[in-house]
N, C-alpha and C positions, 0 to 999 in steps of 0.2 A: 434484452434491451440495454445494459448495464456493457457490452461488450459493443453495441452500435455506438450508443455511444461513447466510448472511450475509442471508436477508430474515427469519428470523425473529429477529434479533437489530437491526436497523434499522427504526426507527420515524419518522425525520426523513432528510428530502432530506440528499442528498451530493452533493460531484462527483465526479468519476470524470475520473483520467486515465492513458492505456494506451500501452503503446507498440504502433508500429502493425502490428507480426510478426503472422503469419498466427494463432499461439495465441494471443498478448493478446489481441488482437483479436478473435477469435471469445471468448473470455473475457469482456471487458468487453462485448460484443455480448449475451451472457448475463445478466450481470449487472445490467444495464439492462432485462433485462425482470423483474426480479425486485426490485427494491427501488427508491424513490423518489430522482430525482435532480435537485440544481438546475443541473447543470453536465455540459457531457462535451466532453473534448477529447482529440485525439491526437498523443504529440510521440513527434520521431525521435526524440531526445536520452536517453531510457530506454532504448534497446534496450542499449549499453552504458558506459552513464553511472557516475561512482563515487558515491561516497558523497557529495559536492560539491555534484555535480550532482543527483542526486535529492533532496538537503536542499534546492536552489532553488529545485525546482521546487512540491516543497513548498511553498513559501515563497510562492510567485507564487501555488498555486489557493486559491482565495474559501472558507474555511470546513472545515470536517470533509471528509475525502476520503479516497477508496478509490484508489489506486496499486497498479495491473497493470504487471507489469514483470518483470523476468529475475534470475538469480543468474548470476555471485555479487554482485553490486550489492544488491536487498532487501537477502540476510542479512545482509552489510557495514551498511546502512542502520540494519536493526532491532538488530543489536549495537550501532551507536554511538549508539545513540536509549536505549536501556535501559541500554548499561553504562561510554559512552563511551569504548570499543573497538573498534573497525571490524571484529577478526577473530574474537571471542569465539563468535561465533552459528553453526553449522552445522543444517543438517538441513531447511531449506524445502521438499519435496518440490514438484512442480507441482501447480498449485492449493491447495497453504497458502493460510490467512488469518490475519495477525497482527493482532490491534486493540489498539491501543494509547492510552493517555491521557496527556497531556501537559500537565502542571502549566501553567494561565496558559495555555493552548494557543500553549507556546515551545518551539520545536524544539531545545531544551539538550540535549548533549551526557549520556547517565548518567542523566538525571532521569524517560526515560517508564515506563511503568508496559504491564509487559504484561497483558491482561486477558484476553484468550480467542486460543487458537489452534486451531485447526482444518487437519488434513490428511486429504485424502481417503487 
């Protein structure tokens, strides 16, 4: 469901990067057949990486990107992405999808803007 819809809300390539646990994985395995990608790669460093670390990685993929990956690390991520909070976010179920926009596409602390969430 979580892969429908994230293709119908995707019109231009992403990359896509997953951590390589047996559900990410089949996750992003999914989600690559379902919506256009210029990129896919898979790091150990998400399975449980903090907030730090997922901002870097960030930081490092080419363009607009889908990150598959674990809690409590996401929620940690998308609260300090939205409210520059690290604990503020609860409730990702598996297979959420948070999209998010990012002023000047800069990973500021507080400044992203959430715009569609999606739980199966």
């Amino acid at each position: 469901r979580a892969a429908a819809w994230l293709s119908s809300h995707v019109q231009t390539p992403l990359g896509l990067v997953y951590s390589p646990a047996a559900r990410t994985a089949r996750t992003a395995e999914i989600i690559a057949q379902h919506i256009p990608l210029s990129t896919q790669s898979s790091l150990d460093g998400i399975y449980d990486a903090s907030v730090a670390q997922l901002l870097q990685t960030l930081e490092q993929a080419p363009g607009d990107t889908v990150l598959v990956g674990h809690n409590p690390g996401l929620e940690s991520l998308l609260a300090f992405l939205c409210t520059g909070q690290s604990g503020s976010f609860r409730g990702m179920s598996p297979g959420s999808i948070a999209w998010l926009s990012l002023p000047g596409g800069e990973l500021t602390p507080g400044l992203a803007k959430l715009q569609h969430f999606f739980s199966p």
